[in-house]
N, C-alpha and C positions, 0 to 999 in steps of 0.2 A: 405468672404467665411463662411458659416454656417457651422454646425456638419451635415446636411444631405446631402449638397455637396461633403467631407470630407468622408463623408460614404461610397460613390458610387466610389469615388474613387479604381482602379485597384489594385494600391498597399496596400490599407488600405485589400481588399477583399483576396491580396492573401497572408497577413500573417495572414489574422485570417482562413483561409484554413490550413496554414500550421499547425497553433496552433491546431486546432481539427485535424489534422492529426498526430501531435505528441503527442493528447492527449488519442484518441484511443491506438495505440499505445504503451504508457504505462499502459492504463488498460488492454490491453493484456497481458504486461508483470506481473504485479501486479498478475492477475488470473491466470497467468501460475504458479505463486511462490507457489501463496495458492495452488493450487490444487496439487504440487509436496511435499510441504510441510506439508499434512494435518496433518499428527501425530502431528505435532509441533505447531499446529496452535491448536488442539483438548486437547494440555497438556497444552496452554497456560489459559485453564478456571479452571485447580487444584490448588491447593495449593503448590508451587515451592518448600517449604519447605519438605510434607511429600514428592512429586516425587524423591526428591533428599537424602531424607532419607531411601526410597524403594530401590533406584538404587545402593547407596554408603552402606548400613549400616551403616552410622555417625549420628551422633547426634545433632540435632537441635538446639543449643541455644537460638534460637530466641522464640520457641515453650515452653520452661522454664518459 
């Protein structure tokens, strides 16, 4: 039996069906997150440091 026989195979075809189907799927899920999450996704390109020195009034050490 070859890899192209192996191929056409039913069972070979319906897990790589199910795989693209469960890979959809999770980039639905994925783009659901981002798009719920934007703030958090939009604060992730600052500097952790100054946001959290904005939000707490504490002090940096790292920034020292």
């Amino acid at each position: 039996m070859n890899i192209y026989e192996l191929w056409q195979k039913k069972e070979v075809q319906l897990v790589l069906d199910v795989c693209r189907i469960l890979l959809v799927i999770l980039l639905v899920v994925i783009l659901f997150i981002l798009i719920k999450e934007i703030k958090a996704v939009k604060l992730l390109a600052y500097d952790p440091c100054k946001l959290c020195m904005n939000k707490t009034e504490a002090i940096c050490f790292k920034l020292k």
